[in-house]
C-alpha positions in Angstrom: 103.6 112.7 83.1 102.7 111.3 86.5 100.4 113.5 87.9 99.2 111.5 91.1 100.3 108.8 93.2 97.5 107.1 95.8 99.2 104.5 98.2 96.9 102.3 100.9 98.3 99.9 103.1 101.3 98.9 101.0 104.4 97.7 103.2 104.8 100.7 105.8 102.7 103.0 103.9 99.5 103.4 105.7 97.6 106.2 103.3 99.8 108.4 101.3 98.5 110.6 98.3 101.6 112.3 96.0 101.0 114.8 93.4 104.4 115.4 91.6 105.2 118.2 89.4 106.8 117.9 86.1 111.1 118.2 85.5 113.3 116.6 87.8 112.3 115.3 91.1 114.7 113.6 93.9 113.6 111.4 96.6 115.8 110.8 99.8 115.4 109.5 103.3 117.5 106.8 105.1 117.8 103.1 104.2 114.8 101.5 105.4 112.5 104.4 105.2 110.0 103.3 102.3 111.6 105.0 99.2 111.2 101.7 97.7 107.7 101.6 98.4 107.4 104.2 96.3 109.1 102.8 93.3 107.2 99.6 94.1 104.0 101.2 93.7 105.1 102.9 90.2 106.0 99.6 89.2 103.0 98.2 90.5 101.3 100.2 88.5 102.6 99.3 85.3 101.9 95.6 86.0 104.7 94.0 88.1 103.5 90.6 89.6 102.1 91.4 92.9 101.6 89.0 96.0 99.9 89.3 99.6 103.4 89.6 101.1 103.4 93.5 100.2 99.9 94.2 102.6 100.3 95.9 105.2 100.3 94.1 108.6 97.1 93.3 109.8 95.3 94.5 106.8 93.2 92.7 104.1 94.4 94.4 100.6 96.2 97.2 99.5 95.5 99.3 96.3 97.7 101.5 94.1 96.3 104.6 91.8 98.4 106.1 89.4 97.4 109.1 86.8 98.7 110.1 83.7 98.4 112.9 82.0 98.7 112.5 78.4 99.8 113.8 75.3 97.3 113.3 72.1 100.2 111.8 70.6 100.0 109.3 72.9 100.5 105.7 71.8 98.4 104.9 74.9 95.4 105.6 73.0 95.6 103.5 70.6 96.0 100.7 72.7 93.0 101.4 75.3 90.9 101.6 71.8 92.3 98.2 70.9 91.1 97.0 73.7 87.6 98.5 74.0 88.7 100.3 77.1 86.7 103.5 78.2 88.8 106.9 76.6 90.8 109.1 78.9 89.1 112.2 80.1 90.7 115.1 79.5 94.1 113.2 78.8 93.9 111.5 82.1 94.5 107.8 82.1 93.9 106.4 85.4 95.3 102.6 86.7 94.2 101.0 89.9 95.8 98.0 91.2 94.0 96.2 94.5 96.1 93.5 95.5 94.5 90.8 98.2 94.6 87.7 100.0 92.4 86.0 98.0 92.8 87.9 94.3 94.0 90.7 92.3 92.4 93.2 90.4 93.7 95.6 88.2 91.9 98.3 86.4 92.2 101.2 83.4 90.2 104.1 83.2 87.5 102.0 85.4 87.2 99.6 83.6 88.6 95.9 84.5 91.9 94.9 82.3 94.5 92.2 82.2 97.9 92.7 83.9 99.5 91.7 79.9 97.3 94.9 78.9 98.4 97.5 81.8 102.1 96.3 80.8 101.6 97.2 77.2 100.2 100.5 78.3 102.6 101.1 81.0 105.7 100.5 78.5 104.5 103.9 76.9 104.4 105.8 80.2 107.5 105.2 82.0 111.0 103.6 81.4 112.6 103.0 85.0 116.0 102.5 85.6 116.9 100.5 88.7 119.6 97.9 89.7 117.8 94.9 88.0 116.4 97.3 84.7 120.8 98.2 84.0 121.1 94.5 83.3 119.0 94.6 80.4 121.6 96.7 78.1 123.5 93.8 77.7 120.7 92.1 76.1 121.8 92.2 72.1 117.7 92.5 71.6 118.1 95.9 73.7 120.7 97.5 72.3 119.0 96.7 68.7 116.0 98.8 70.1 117.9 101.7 71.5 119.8 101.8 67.8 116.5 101.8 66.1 115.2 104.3 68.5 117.9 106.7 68.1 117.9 106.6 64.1 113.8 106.7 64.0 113.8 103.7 62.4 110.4 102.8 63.5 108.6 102.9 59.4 111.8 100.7 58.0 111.6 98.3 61.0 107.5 97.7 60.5 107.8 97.7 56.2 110.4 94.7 57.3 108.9 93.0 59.8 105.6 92.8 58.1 107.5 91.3 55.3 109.2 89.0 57.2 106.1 87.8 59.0 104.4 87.1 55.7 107.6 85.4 54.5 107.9 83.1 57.5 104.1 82.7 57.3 104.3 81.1 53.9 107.3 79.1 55.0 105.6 77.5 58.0 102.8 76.4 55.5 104.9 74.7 53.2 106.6 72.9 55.9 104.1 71.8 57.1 102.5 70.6 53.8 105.6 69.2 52.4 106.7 67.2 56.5 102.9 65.9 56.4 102.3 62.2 56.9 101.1 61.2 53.0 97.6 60.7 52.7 96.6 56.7 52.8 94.1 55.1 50.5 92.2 54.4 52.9 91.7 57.9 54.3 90.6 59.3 51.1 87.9 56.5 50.6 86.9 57.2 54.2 86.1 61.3 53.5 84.7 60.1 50.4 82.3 57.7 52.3 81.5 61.1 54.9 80.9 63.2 52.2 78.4 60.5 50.3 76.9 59.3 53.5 76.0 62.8 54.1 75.1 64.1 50.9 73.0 61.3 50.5 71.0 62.2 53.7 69.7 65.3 51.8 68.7 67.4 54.9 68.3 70.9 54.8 67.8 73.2 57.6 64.2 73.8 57.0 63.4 69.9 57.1 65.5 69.4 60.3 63.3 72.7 61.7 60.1 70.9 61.3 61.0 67.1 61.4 60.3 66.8 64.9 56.9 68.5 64.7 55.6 66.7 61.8 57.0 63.1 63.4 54.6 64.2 66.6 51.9 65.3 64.6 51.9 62.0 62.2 52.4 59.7 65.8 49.0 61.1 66.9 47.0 61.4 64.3 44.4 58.9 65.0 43.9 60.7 68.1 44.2 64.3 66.9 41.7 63.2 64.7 39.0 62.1 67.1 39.6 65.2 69.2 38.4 67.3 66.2 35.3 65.2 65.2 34.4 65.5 69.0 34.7 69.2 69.1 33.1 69.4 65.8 30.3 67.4 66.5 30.0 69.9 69.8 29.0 72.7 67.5 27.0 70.8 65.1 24.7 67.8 66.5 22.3 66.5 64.8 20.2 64.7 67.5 20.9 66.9 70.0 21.3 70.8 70.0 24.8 71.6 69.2 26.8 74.6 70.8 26.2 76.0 67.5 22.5 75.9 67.0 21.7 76.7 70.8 24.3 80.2 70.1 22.5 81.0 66.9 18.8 80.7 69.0 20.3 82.8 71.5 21.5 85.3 69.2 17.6 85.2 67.8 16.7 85.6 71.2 18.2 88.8 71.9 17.2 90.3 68.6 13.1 89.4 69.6 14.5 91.2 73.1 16.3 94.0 71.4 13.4 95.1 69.1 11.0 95.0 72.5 13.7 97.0 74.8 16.1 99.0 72.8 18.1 99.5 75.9 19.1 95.9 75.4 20.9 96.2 72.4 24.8 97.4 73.6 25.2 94.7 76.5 23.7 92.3 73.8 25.7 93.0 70.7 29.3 91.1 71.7 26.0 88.0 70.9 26.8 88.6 67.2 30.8 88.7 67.5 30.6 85.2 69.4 28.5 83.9 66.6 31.2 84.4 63.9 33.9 83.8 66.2 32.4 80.6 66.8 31.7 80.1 62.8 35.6 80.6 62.1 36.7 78.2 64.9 34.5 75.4 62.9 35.6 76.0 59.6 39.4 75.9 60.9 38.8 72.7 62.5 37.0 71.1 59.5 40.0 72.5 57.3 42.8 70.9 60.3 40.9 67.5 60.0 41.2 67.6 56.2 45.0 67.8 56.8 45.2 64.7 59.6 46.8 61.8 58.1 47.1 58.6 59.5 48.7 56.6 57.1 50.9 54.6 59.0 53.8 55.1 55.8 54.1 58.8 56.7 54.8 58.0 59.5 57.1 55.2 59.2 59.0 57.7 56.6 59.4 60.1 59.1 60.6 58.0 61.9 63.3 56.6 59.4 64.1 60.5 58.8 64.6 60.8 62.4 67.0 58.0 63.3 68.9 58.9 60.1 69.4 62.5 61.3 70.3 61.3 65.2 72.9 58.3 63.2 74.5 61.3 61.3 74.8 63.1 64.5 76.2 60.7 66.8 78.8 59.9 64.1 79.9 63.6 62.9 78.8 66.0 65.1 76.3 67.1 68.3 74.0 68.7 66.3 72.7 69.1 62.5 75.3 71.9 62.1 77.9 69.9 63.5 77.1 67.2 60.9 77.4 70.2 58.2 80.7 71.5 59.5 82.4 67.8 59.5 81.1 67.5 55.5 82.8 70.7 54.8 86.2 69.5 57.3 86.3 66.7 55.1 86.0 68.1 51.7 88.7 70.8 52.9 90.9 67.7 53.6 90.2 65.9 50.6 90.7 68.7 48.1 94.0 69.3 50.1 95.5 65.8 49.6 94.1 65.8 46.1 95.9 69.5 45.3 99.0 68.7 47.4 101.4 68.9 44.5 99.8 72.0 43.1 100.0 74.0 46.7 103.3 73.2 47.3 104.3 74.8 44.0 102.3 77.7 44.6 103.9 78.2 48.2 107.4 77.7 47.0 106.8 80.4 44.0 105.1 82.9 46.8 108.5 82.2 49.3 110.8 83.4 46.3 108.8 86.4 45.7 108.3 87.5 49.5 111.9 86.6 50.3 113.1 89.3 47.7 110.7 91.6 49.4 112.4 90.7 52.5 115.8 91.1 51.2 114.4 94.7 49.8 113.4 95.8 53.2 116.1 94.5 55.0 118.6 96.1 52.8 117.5 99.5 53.6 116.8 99.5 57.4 120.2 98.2 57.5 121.9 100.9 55.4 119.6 103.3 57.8 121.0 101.4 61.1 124.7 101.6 59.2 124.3 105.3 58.8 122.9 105.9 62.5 125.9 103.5 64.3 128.4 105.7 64.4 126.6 108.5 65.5 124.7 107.2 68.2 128.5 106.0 69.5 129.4 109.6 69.0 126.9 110.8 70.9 127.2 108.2 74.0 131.4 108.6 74.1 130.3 112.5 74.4 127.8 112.1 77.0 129.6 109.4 79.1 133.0 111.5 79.6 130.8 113.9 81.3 130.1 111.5 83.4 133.2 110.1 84.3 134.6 107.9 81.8 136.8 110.9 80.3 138.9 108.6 77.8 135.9 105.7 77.2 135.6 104.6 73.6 132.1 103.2 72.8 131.2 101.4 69.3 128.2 100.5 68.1 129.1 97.3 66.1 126.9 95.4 63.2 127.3 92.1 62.2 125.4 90.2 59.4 123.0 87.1 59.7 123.1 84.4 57.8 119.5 84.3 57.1 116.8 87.6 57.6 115.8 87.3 61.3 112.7 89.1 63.0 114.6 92.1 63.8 116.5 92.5 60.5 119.4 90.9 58.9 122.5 91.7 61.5 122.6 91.9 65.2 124.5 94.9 67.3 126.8 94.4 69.5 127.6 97.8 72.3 131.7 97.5 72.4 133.2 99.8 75.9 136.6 100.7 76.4 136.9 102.5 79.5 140.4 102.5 79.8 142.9 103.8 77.1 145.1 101.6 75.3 142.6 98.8 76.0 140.4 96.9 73.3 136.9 97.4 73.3 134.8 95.1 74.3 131.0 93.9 74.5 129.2 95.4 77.9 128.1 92.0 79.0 131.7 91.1 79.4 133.3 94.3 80.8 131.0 96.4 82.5 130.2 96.2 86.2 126.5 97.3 87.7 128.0 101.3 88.3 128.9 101.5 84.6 126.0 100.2 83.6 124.1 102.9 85.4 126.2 105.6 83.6 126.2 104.3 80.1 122.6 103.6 80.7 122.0 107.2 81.6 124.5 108.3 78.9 122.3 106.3 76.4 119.5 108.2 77.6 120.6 111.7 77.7 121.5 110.8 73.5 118.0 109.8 73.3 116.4 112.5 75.3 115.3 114.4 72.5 113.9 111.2 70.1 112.2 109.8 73.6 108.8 110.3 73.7 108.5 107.9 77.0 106.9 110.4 79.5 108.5 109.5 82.6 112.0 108.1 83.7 112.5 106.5 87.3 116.1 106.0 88.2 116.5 103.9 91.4 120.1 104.7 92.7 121.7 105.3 89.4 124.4 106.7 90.8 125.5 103.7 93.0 128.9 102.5 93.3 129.9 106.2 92.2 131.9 108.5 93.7 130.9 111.8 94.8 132.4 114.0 91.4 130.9 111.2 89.1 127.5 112.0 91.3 127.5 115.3 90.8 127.9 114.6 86.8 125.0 112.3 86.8 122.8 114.5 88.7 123.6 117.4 85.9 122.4 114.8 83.4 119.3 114.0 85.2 118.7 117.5 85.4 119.3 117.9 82.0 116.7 115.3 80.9 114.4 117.1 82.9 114.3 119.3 80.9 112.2 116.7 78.3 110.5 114.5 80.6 109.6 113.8 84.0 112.5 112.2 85.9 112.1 110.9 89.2 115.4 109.7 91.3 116.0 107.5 94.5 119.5 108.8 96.1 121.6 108.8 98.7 123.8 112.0 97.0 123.5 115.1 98.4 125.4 116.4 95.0 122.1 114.9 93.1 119.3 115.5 95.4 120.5 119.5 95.1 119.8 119.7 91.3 116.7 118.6 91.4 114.2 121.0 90.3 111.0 119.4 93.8 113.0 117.3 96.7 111.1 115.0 98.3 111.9 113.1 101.9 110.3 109.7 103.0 110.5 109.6 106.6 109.3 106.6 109.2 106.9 108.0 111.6 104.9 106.6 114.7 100.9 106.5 114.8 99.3 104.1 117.5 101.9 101.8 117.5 102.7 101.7 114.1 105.6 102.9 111.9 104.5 104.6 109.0 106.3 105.8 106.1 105.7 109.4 105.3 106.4 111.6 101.7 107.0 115.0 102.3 108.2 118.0 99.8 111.3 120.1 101.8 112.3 123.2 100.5 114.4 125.9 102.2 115.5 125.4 105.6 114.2 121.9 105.8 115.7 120.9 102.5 119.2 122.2 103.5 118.9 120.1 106.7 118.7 117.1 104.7 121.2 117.8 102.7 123.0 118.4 105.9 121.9 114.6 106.8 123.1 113.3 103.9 126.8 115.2 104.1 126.9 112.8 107.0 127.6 115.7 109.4 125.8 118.2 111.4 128.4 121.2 111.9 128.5 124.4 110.8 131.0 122.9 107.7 128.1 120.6 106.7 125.3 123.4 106.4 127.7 125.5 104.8 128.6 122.9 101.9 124.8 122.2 101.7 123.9 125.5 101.0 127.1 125.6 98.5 125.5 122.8 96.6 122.0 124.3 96.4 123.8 127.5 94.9 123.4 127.7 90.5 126.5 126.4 89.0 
């Protein structure tokens, strides 16, 4: 359920912070106070498209939070893990929106989220019900849902959908096997000239590791050469003291001064260290020079190398791997055109076997949605005559596909009668916005006990009704209240005095401003309302307003 509601600078809402309470809730005020905002800022919340129009005069963003308390059973879980989003805390899933001039940023739990992910989340929390949301019952795709939802269909509808997928999968790749242009001659000798040219090459990811150094080593070894006879003859000349024989007469030196001064000997010692430091340095260089090679075919061998390895690249790929994964590309091709014939047999056995698991899994989610038809119908005709339509026949009809689509192999069609002695007919042809509302409502009051959406927003439901049909809609909301959170926007008295918390939006004045201001009435206050609402402030008016607030 919602448990908290944050507003800032959102159309006339300055600040407002709304903690509602669980079972039905009513919102009132007059037309143009801000019980839109409200709803806008639920829906905001749940990922409606936003844009700078909806700041506030004269500010520079506004934000939205929302919190949720939920269930473990939660399919909102499973989602945020999906994701990688941060767990709720003690069930609590928090969504900010900040919507600015410049950019939009929506969040969950903290952490930053795409408004395609806080739409799949919000789906779980809330189902609203406004003047644009009635329109979608005529949708054939909608009432399919609403059938599945009411028979628990959910296990039937994934076993055939994952069939389907697979079956459509497997389709799609002979298709496009079979429709693909037929490989030329010419083609196959040309990935058969990639795969030579590059198999011929011989490289291997150690040689391509050390090509490089080796080519510089082999460029400059005339050089590198004479740098290492240079420092070699350093240590060791013949003519001249070398840095070698002058260390090794020091090092004598300090022994004939050790054995006169002991004192000498710890600040003389590090001598000997730097004499066999010295000793390893020289036999590391004579070993290096014994390596140096200068023969000019090395190095033409490894120049070769070189421009073979950059030719490869520039012609198959950026770098070595590149040149790797064209190879493999063009064997995958090859063995493709060369295996056509086989594949497509393979595919076309693999589409007769899935179809049959198709067919399988189709057959019994539509015996299930068969069996469920007529009682969902049953349970609508007996929840719409209590609200109004007192002689209304509903069916629930099912007619088969020609071939298995995504959703199963027929599509439903919601058949109204309102009137006796009149055919039924679809909703999309019949019904007007009002008995959409109700049928809607009806629908929902069937489903109450198989919903497990948390929270349902009406946005004057009861529109276009009169005042006895009002009063029978507000019973239901009350009644699904009773299994969810259920929030209303209307202009009823009969409603508003059902509901369990009755909240008023107001326009107020602060520095020069109008505001928009939530408020919980109760008592007094609330029967003044009421009393507004009735259209009338006499004594006739407060007494019918009390009347209403009275248990039926």
């Amino acid at each position: 359920m919602l448990t908290l509601l944050k507003i800032r600078n959102l159309a006339l809402v300055d600040q407002l912070l709304w903690e509602p309470s669980s079972g039905f809730i009513c919102i009132t005020g007059e037309t143009g106070a801000g019980k839109s905002v409200i709803i806008g800022a639920i829906r905001l919340a749940l990922g409606e498209r936003a844009d700078k129009t909806l700041i506030r005069s004269g500010e520079q963003q506004c934000s939205v939070e929302a919190v949720f308390h939920l269930p473990d059973s939660s399919p909102v879980h499973a989602i945020l893990n999906e994701h990688g989003v941060p767990p709720c805390e003690d069930g609590n899933l928090i969504i900010k929106r900040i919507i600015s001039s410049t950019a939009n940023r929506q969040f969950l739990n903290d952490s930053p989220c795409t408004l395609n992910l806080l739409r799949e989340a919000g789906a779980c929390l809330v189902d609203m019900h406004g003047p644009s949301d009635h329109r979608s019952l005529i949708s054939q795709e909608r009432q399919l849902s609403l059938l599945d939802a009411f028979g628990e269909h959910a296990p039937l509808m994934h076993a055939y959908a994952d069939a389907w997928r697979q079956w459509q999968d497997a389709r799609r790749a002979y298709d496009d096997l079979e429709h693909a242009e037929a490989a030329t001659a010419r083609e196959i000798e040309l990935l058969r000239h990639q795969m030579d040219e590059i198999d011929a090459a011989a490289f291997t990811p150690e040689e391509v590791l050390t090509l490089e150094e080796r080519w510089q080593r082999a460029r400059n070894g005339t050089r590198l050469q004479e740098q290492v006879s240079r420092m070699l003859a350093m240590l060791e000349e013949t003519d001249v003291p070398g840095l070698g024989s002058q260390l090794r007469e020091l090092t004598r030196a300090a022994h004939e001064l050790e054995r006169m001064d002991a004192s000498t000997a710890g600040w003389l010692a590090p001598l000997a260290e730097v004499n066999l430091e010295l000793k390893e340095i020289e036999g590391r260089l004579a070993d290096y020079s014994s390596e140096l090679d200068s023969d000019p075919r090395e190095l033409f061998q490894l120049e070769e190398r070189i421009n073979l390895l950059e030719s490869l690249k520039m012609k198959y790929g950026p770098s070595f791997e590149g040149v790797c994964a064209r190879r493999e590309e063009a064997a995958h091709r090859l063995d493709r055109i060369e295996h056509r014939t086989e594949r497509l047999e393979e595919l076309r056995a693999s589409i007769a076997v899935l179809r049959k698991q198709v067919d399988a899994a189709g057959q019994a989610l539509t015996k299930a949605r068969q069996a469920s038809a007529p009682k969902l119908a049953s349970s609508i005709v007996r929840h719409s005559r209590e609200l109004g339509f007192r002689q209304a026949v509903f069916e629930v009809g099912l007619s088969p596909l020609h071939e298995p689509g995504s959703q199963g192999m027929e599509t439903v069609e919601f058949l109204f009668g309102p009137n006796p002695g009149e055919p039924s007919k679809p909703l999309r042809l019949i019904a007007s916005s009002g008995e959409l509302a109700r049928i809607m409502l009806a629908i929902k009051s069937a489903l109450a006990h198989k919903d497990s959406t948390p929270l349902l927003v009406f946005d004057e439901i009861d529109a276009n009704v009169g005042g006895e049909v009002a009063r029978a809609v507000g019973f239901k909301m009350q009644q699904l209240g009773n299994r969810h959170q259920v929030i209303s926007i209307t202009h009823f008295p009969q409603v508003a005095a059902l509901a369990s918390h009755h909240y008023l939006v107001q326009k107020a004045s602060a520095g020069n401003r109008t505001i928009s201001c939530l408020r919980e009435v109760s008592h007094e206050d609330r029967i003044d309302e009421l009393v507004r609402m009735l259209g009338g402030g006499g004594d006739h008016a407060r007494t019918l307003a009390q009347a209403l607030l009275q248990p039926s």
